[in-house]
C-alpha positions as CSV (number, residue, x, y, z in Angstrom):
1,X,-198.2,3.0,-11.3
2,X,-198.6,2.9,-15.0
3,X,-198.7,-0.9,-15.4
4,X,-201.2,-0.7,-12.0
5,X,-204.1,2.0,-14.3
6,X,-203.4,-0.1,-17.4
7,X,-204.6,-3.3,-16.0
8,X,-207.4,-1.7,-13.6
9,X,-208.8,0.2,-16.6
10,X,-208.8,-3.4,-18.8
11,X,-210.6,-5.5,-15.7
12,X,-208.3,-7.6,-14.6
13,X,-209.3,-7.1,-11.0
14,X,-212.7,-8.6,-12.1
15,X,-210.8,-11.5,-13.4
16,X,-208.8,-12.0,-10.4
17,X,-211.7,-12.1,-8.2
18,X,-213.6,-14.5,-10.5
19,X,-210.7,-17.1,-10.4
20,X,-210.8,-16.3,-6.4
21,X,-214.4,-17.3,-6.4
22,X,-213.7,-20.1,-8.8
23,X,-211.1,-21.7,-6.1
24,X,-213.7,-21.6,-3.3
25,X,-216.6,-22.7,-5.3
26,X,-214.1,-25.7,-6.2
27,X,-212.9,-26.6,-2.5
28,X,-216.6,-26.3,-1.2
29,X,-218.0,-28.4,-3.8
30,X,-214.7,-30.9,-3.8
31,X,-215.7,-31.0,0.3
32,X,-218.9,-33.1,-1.0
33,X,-218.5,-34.1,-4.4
34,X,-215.4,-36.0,-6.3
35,X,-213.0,-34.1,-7.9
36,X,-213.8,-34.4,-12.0
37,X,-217.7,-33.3,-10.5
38,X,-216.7,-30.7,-8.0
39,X,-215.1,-28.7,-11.7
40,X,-218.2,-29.5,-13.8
41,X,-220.5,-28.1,-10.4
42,X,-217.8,-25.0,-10.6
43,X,-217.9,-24.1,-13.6
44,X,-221.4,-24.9,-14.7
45,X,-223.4,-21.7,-15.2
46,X,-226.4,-22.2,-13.3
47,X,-224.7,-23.4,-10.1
48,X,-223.2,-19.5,-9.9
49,X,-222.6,-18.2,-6.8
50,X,-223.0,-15.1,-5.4
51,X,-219.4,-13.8,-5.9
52,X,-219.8,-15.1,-9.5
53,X,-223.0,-13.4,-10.1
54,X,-221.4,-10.3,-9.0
55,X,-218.0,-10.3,-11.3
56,X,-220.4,-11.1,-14.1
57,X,-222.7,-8.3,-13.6
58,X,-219.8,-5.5,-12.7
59,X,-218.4,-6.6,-16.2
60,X,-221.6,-6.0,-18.4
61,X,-221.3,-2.4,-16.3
62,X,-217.9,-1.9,-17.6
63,X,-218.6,-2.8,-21.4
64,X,-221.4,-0.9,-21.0
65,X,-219.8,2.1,-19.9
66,X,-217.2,1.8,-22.1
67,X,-219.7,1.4,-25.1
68,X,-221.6,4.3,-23.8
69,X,-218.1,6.4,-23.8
70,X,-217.4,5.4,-27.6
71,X,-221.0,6.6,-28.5
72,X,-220.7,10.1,-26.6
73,X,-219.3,11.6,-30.3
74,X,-215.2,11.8,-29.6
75,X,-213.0,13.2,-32.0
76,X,-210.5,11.0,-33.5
77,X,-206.8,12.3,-33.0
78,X,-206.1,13.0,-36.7
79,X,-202.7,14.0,-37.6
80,X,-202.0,16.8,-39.9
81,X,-198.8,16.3,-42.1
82,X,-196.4,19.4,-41.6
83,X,-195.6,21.8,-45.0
84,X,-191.6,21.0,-45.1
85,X,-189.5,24.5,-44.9
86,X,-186.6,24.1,-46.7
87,X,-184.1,27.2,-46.6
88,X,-181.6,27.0,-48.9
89,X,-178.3,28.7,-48.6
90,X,-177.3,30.5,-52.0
91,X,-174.7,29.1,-54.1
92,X,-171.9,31.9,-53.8
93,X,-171.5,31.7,-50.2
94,X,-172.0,27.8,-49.6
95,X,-168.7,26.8,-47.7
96,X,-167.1,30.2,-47.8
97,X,-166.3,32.0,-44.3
98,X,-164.3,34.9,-43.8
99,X,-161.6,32.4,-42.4
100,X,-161.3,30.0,-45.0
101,X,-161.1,33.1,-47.4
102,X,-158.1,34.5,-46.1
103,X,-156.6,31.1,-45.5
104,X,-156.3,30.3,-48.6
105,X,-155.5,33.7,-50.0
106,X,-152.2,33.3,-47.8
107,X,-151.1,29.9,-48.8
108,X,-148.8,29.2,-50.8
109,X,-148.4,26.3,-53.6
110,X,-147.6,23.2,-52.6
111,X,-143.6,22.7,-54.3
112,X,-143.7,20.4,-57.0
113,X,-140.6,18.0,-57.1
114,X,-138.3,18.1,-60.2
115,X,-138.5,15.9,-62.8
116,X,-137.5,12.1,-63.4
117,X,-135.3,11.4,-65.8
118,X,-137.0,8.2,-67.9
119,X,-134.3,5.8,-68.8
């Protein structure tokens, strides 16, 4: 539905009925005329036809509107940076909870192995 609003709102229906109106302008003029003619008849601008005529016009609507709406005074989105809050935890009691206290009030001291005789 997304990708559907995105390319209605950018007018590429208008574009897809141009190139419809394109293909029949071509096949009715390639009906009469040869081929490398028939394109230069198609796609010459005062040989439009009505369908032509009518894409082109719906499109100056839509700039226009869109033109109009940048003019109507919107605000631009500005983002405000954000004060940082930094709360800092004071030095005595950084890594120290009840548990760890008593833990290592209870332990006792690793043994230490007697000494090597050096010979």
């Amino acid at each position: 539905m997304l990708l559907s609003a995105w390319l209605l709102a950018t007018g590429v229906h208008w574009d897809a009925i141009q190139v419809f109106a394109w293909g029949r302008m071509f096949a009715d003029n390639a009906r009469t005329l040869p081929a490398l003619a028939a394109l230069r008849q198609t796609f010459d601008p005062q040989e439009m036809c009505g369908m032509c005529c009518a894409v082109q016009q719906a499109k100056r609507e839509q700039r226009e509107a869109v033109a109009v709406g940048q003019d109507m005074g919107k605000a631009p989105l500005v983002i405000q940076p954000v004060a940082s809050v930094v709360v800092a935890v004071p030095a005595a009691h950084r890594g120290v909870t009840l548990e760890s206290a008593v833990a290592d009030a209870e332990r006792e001291a690793p043994p230490v192995p007697p000494p090597r005789d050096v010979a």
